[in-house]
N, C-alpha and C positions, 0 to 999 in steps of 0.2 A: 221651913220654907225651902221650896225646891231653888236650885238657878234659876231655873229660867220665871218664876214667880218673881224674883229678885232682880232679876234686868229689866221684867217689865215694871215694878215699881220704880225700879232707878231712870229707866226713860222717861216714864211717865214725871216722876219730880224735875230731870232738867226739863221737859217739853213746857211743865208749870213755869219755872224759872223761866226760860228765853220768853215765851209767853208776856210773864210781866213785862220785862227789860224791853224788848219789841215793842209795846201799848206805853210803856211808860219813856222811854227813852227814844222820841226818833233819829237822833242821830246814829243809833245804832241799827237802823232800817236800811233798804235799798233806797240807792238817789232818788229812783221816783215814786216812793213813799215818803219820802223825807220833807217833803213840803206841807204835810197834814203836821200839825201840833203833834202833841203829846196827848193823851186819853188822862182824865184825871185819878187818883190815887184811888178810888172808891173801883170804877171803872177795871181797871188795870189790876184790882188784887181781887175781883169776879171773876173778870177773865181768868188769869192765872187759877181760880178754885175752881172752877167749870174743869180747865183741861184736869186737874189733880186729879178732882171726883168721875171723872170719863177714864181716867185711867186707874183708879182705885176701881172702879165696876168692871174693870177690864180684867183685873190679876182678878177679884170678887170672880167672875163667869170662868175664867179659866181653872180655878180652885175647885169650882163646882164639877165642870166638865172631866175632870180627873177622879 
């Protein structure tokens, strides 16, 4: 793998990470977010595999493009 293959996977894994933590945790949100609940565990670990798999298709097309 090239660098730059390897930054976009390592973005992409934390953008999954905060992802979760932001859906699951709102105290960790902006104050006026922070009044909506939490998203449940089911919810929250979608969300966080949507961005993974959007960003795995991302280094996937850039792999190709080279």
């Amino acid at each position: 793998m090239e660098v730059d293959q390897i930054l976009l996977t390592l973005i992409g894994a934390s953008a999954s990470f905060v992802t979760f933590c932001l859906m699951r945790f709102p105290q960790t949100r902006r104050a006026q977010f922070q009044q909506y609940g939490p998203f449940s565990l089911t919810a929250s670990f979608f969300g966080a595999l949507t961005i993974l798999f959007i960003s795995a298709l991302t280094v996937c097309a850039q792999v190709v493009w080279h």
